[in-house]
C-alpha beads as a LAMMPS data file, in Angstrom:
LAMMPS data file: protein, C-alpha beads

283 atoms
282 bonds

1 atom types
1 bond types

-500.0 500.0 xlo xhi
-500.0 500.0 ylo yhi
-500.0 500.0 zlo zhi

Masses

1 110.0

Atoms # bond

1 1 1 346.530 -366.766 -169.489
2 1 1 345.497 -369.465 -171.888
3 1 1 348.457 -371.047 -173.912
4 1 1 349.106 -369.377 -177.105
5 1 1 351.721 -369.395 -179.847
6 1 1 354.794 -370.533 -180.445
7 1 1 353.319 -370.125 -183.947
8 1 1 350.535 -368.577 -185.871
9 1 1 349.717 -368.583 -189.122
10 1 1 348.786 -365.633 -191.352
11 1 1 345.324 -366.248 -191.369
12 1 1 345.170 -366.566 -187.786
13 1 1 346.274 -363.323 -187.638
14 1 1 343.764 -361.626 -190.513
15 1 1 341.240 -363.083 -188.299
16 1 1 342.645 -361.549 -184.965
17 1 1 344.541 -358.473 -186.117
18 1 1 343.266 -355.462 -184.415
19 1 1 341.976 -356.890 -181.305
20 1 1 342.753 -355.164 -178.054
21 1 1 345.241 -357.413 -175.952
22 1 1 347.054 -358.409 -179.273
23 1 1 350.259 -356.351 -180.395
24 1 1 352.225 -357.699 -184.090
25 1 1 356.055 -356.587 -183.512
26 1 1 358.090 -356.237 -186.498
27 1 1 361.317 -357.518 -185.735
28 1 1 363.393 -357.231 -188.712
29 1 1 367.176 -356.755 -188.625
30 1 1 369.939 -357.915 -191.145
31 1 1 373.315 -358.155 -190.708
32 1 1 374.426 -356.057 -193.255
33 1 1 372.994 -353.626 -195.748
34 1 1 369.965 -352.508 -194.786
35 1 1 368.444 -351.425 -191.913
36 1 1 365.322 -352.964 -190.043
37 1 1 363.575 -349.429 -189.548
38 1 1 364.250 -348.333 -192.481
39 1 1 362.597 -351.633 -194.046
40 1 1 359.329 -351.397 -191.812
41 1 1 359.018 -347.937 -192.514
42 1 1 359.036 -348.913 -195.990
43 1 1 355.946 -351.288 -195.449
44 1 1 354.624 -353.330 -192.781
45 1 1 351.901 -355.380 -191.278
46 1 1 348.903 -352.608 -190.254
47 1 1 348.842 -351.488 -186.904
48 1 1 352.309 -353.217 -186.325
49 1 1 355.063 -351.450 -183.661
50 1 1 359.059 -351.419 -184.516
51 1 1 361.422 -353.118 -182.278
52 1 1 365.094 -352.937 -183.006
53 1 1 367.329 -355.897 -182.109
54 1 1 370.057 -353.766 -180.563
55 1 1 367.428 -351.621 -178.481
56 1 1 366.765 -355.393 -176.769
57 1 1 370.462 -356.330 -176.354
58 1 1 373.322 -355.909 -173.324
59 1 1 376.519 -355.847 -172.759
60 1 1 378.502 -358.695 -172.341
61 1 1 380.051 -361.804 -174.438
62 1 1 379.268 -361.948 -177.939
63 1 1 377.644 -359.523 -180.151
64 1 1 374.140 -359.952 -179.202
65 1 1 374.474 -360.805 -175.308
66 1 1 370.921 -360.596 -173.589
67 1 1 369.368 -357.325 -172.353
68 1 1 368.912 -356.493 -168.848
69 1 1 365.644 -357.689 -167.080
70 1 1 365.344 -353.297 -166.742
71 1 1 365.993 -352.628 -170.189
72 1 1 363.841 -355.207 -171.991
73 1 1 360.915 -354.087 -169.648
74 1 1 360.997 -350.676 -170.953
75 1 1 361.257 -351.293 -174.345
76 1 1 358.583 -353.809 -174.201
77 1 1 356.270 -350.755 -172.197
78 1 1 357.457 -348.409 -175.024
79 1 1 355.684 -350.179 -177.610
80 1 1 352.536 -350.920 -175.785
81 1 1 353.093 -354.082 -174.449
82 1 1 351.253 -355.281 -171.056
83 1 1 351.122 -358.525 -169.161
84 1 1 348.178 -359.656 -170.789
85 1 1 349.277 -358.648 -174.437
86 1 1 349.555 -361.451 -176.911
87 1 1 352.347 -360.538 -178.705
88 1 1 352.928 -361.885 -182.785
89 1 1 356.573 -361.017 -183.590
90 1 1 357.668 -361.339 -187.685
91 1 1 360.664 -360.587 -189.429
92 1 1 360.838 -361.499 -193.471
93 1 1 363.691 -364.060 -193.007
94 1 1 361.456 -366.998 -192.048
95 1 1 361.366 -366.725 -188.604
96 1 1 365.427 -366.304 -187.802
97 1 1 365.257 -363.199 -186.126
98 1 1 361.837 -363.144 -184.674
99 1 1 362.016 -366.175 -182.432
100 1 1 364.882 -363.862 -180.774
101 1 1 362.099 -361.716 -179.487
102 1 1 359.960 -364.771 -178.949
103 1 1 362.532 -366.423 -177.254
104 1 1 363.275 -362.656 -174.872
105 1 1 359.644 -362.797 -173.907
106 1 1 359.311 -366.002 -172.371
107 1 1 362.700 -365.596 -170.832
108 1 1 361.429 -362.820 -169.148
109 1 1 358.671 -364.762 -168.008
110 1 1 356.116 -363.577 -170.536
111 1 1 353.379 -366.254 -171.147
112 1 1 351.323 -365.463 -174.727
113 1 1 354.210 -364.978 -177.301
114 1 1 354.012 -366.224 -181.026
115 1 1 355.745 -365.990 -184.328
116 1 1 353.990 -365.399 -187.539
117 1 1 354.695 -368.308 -189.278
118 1 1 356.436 -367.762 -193.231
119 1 1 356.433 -364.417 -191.737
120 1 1 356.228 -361.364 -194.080
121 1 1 355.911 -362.786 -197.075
122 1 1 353.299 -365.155 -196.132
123 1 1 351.612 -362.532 -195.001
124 1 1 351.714 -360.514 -198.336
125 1 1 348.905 -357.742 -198.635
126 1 1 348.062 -355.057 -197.085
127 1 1 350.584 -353.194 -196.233
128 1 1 351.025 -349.498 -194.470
129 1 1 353.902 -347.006 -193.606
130 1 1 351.939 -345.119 -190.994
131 1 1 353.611 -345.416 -187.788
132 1 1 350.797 -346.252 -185.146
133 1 1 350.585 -344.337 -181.754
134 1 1 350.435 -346.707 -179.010
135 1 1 350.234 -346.461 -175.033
136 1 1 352.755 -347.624 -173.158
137 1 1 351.850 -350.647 -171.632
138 1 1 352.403 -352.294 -168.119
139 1 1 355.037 -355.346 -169.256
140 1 1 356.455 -356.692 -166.022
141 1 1 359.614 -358.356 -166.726
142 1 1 360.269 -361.433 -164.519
143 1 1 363.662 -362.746 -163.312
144 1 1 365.246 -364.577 -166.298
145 1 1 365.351 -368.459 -166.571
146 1 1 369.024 -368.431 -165.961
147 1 1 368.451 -372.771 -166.882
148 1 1 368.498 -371.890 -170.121
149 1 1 371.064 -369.988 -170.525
150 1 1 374.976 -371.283 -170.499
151 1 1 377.865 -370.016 -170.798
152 1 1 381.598 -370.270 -172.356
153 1 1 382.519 -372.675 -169.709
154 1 1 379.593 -375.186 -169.804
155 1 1 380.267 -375.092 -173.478
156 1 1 383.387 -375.955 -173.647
157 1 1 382.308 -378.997 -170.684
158 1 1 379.764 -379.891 -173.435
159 1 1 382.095 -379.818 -176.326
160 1 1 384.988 -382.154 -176.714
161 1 1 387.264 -380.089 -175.874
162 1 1 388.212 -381.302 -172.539
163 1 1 387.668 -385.340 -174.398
164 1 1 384.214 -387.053 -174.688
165 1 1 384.009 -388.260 -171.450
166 1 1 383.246 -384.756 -170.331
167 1 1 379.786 -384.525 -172.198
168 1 1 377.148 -384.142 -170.042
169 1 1 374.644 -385.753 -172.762
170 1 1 372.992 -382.771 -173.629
171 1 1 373.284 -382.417 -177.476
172 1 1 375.222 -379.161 -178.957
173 1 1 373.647 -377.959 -182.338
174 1 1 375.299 -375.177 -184.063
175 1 1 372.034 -373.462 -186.022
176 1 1 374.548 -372.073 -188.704
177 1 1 374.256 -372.483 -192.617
178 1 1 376.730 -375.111 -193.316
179 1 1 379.299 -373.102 -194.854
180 1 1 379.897 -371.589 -191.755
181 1 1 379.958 -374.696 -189.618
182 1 1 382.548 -376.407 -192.392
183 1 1 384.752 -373.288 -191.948
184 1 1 384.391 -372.647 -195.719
185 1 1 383.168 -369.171 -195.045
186 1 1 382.871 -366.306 -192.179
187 1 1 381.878 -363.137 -192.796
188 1 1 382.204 -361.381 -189.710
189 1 1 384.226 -363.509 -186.393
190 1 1 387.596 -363.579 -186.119
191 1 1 387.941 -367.993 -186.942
192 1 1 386.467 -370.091 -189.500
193 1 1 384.634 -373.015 -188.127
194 1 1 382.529 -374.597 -185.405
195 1 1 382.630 -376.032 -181.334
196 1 1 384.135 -378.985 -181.434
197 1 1 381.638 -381.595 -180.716
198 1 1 378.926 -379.583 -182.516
199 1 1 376.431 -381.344 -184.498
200 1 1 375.345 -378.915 -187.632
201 1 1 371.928 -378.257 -187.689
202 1 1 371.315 -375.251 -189.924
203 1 1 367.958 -373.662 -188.296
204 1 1 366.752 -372.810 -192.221
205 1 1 366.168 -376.708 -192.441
206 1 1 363.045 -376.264 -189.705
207 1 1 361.936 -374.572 -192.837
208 1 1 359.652 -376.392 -195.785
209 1 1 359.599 -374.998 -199.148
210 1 1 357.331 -372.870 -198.773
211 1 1 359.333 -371.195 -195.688
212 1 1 356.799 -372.609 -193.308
213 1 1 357.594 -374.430 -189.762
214 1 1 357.651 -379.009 -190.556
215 1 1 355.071 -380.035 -188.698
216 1 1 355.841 -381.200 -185.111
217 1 1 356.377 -384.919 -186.034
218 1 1 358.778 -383.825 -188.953
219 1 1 360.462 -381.715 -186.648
220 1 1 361.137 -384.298 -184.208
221 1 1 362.449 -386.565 -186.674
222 1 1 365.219 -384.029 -187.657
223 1 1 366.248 -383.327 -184.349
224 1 1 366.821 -387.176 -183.590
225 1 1 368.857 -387.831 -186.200
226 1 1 370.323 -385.212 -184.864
227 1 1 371.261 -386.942 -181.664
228 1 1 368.228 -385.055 -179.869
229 1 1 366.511 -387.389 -177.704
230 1 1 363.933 -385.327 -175.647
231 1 1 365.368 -385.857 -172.549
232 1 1 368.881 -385.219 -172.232
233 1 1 368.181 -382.036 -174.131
234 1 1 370.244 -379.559 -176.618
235 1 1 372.135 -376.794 -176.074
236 1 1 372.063 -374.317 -179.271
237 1 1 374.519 -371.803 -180.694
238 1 1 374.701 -369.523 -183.697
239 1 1 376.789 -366.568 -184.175
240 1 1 375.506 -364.149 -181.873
241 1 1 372.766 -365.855 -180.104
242 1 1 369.792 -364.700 -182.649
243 1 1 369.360 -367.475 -185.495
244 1 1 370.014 -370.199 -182.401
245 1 1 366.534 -369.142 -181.514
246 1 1 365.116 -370.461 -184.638
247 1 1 366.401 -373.912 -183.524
248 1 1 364.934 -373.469 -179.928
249 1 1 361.468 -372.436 -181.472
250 1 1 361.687 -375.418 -183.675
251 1 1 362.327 -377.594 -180.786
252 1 1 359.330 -376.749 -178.829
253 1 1 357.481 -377.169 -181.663
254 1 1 358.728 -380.902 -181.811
255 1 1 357.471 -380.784 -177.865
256 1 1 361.819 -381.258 -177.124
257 1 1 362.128 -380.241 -173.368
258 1 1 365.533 -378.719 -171.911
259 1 1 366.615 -376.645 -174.312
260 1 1 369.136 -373.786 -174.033
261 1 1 371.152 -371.227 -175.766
262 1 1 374.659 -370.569 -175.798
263 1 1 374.490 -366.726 -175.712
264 1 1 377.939 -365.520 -177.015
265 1 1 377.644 -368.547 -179.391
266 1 1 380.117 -368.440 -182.065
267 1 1 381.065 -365.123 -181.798
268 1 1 382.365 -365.297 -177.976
269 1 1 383.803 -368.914 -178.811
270 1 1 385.741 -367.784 -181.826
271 1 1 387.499 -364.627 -179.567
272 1 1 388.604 -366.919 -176.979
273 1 1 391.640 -369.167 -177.005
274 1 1 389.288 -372.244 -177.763
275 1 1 389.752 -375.032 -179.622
276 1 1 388.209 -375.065 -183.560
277 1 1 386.595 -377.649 -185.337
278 1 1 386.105 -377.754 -189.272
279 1 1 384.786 -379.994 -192.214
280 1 1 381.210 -381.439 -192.189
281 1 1 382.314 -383.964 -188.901
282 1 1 381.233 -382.460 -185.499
283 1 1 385.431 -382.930 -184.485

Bonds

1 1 1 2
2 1 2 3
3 1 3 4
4 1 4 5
5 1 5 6
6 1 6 7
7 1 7 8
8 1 8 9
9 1 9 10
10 1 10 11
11 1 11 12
12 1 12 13
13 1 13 14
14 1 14 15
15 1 15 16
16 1 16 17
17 1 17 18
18 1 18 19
19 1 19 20
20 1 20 21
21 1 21 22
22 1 22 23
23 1 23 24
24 1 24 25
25 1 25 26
26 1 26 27
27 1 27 28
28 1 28 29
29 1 29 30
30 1 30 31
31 1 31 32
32 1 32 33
33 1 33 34
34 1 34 35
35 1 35 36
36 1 36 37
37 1 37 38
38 1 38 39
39 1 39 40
40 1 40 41
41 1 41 42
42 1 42 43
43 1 43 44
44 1 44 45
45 1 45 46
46 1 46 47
47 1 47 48
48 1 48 49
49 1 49 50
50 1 50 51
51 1 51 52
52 1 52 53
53 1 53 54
54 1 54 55
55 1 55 56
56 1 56 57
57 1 57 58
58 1 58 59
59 1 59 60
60 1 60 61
61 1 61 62
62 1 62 63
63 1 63 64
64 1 64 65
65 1 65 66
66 1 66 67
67 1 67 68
68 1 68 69
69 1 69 70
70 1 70 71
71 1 71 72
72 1 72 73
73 1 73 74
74 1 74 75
75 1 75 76
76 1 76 77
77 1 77 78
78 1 78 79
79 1 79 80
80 1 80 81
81 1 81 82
82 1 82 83
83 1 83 84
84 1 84 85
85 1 85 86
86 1 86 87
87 1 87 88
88 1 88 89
89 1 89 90
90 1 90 91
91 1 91 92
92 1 92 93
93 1 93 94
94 1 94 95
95 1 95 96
96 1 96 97
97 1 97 98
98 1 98 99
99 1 99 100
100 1 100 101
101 1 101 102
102 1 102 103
103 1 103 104
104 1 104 105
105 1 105 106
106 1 106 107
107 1 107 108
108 1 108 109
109 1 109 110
110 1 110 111
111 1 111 112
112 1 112 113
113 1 113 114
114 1 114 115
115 1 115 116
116 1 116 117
117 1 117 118
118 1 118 119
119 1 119 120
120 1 120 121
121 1 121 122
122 1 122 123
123 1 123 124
124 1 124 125
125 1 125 126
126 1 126 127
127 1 127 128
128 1 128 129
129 1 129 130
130 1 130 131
131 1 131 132
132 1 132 133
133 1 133 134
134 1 134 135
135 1 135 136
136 1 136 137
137 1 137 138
138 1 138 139
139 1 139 140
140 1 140 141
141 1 141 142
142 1 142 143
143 1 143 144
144 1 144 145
145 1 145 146
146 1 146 147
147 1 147 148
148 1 148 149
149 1 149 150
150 1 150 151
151 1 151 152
152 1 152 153
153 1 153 154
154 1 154 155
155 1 155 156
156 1 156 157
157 1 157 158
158 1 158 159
159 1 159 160
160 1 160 161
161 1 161 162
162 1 162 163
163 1 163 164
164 1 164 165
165 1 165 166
166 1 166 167
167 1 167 168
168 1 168 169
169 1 169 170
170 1 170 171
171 1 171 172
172 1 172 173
173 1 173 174
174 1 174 175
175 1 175 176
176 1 176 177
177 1 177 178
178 1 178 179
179 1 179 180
180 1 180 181
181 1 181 182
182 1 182 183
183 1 183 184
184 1 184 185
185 1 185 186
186 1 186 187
187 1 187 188
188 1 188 189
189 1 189 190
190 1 190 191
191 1 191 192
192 1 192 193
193 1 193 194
194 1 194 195
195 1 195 196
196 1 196 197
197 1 197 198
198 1 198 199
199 1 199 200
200 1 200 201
201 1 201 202
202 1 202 203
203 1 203 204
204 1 204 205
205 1 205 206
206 1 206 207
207 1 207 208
208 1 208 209
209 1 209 210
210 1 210 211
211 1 211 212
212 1 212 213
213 1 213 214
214 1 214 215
215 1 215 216
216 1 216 217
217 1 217 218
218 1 218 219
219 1 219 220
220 1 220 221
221 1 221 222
222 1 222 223
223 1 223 224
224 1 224 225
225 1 225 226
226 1 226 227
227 1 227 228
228 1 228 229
229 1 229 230
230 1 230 231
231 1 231 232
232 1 232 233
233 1 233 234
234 1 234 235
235 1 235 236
236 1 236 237
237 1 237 238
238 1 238 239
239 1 239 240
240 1 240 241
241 1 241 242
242 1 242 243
243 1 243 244
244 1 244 245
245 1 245 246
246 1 246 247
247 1 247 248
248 1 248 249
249 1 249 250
250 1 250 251
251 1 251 252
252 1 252 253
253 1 253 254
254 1 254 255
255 1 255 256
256 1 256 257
257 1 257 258
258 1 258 259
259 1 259 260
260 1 260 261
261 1 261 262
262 1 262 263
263 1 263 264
264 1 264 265
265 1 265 266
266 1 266 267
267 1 267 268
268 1 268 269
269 1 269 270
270 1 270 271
271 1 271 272
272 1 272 273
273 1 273 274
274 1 274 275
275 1 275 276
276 1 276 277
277 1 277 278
278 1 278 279
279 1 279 280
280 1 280 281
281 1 281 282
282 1 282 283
């Protein structure tokens, strides 16, 4: 399979739409309000297929753990996905949920996975309501890269919680808006605040005004004033796992190897009897 992705632009996809091995997912969710379905059955990219967030999400820490190797095959089949589908994903929230599903695809091993880049809005016109019919497809899921994946104990290793000298080198971003990682605001976990340790790196900065990926060579430059510096690697967090993915997208767009997601994130970290950071300093 020849590479494709992580991006594509809208007029990549006018020019492709409707070919046979590709399949646009809408991918929308929000965290409170309104409903994703309810949203793409309002309007959506033609000939696009609905996937929910929770219909690709387990059990486990943290509101959004990830979904069974079983249960993200067959939800992948159920929307006419096959090994050789290139799959666009979108959401209208420039790109924050849809590199989840980006990120679950290659994950489970999937090879030709892309999101549409300033996503719905770029996009624009036309729109349709019809639901398509699709076949169910053949999507094999693969054992997960367990590498990039950690958990509440190599966290807290990376953090400073246990003192500096227990920093592996690997770089922890927290992809939250800033008012979050100050501790000036939290709408839905239990403690204001971030990791201790964690650098803020708000994944809407990937973003340039017109909601569009930096290029690659502005998106390197972020990440190492970050602290990011391609070979040590990052670890990422949000509050459930889902905008981190934005921030892991954005990395391999800057060509940043050895990157991985914390997947309770903030909202297994803030339940536990863990140390909490605030103010714009990463301790």
């Amino acid at each position: 399979m020849s590479k494709f992705g992580p991006l594509v632009s809208p007029k990549w996809l006018r020019d492709h739409i409707g070919e046979p091995d590709l399949r646009v997912v809408d991918f929308r969710w929000y965290l409170v309000g309104r409903q994703g379905r309810d949203a793409y059955l309002g309007g959506h990219i033609p000939g696009a297929v609905f996937v929910d967030l929770d219909a690709v999400t387990g059990t486990g820490a943290g509101r959004h753990p990830l979904p069974t190797r079983q249960k993200f095959q067959d939800e992948m089949r159920l929307v006419g996905i096959s090994t050789g589908t290139r799959v666009v994903v979108y959401d209208d929230a420039g790109g924050s949920i849809a590199a989840r599903l980006w990120f679950l695809l290659g994950w489970f091993g999937h090879g030709a996975q892309a999101v549409l880049d300033s996503g719905l809005q770029g996009w624009g016109e036309p729109l349709e309501t019809d639901v398509p019919f699709v076949k169910a497809g053949d999507f094999k899921a693969r054992a997960p890269k367990r590498s990039r994946i950690v958990d509440f104990e190599q966290v807290r290793r990376l953090s400073n919680a246990e003192g500096a000298s227990a920093r592996d080198g690997a770089v922890l971003l927290d992809a939250r808006v800033g008012e979050r990682y100050r501790g000036e605001k939290e709408p839905i976990d239990p403690k204001k605040g971030h990791i201790p340790g964690a650098v803020s790196a708000p994944w809407i900065d990937n973003l340039d005004a017109d909601a569009r990926f930096k290029s690659p060579a502005e998106l390197r430059r972020r990440y190492e004033a970050l602290g990011v510096d391609g070979k040590k690697g990052a670890v990422v967090y949000c509050g459930s796992g889902v905008n981190a993915c934005h921030d892991l997208l954005a990395l391999e767009v800057a060509g940043v190897a050895d990157v991985r997601l914390y997947e309770g994130s903030w909202s297994d970290w803030s339940h536990r009897d863990a140390p909490v950071a605030t103010g714009k300093q990463p301790r």
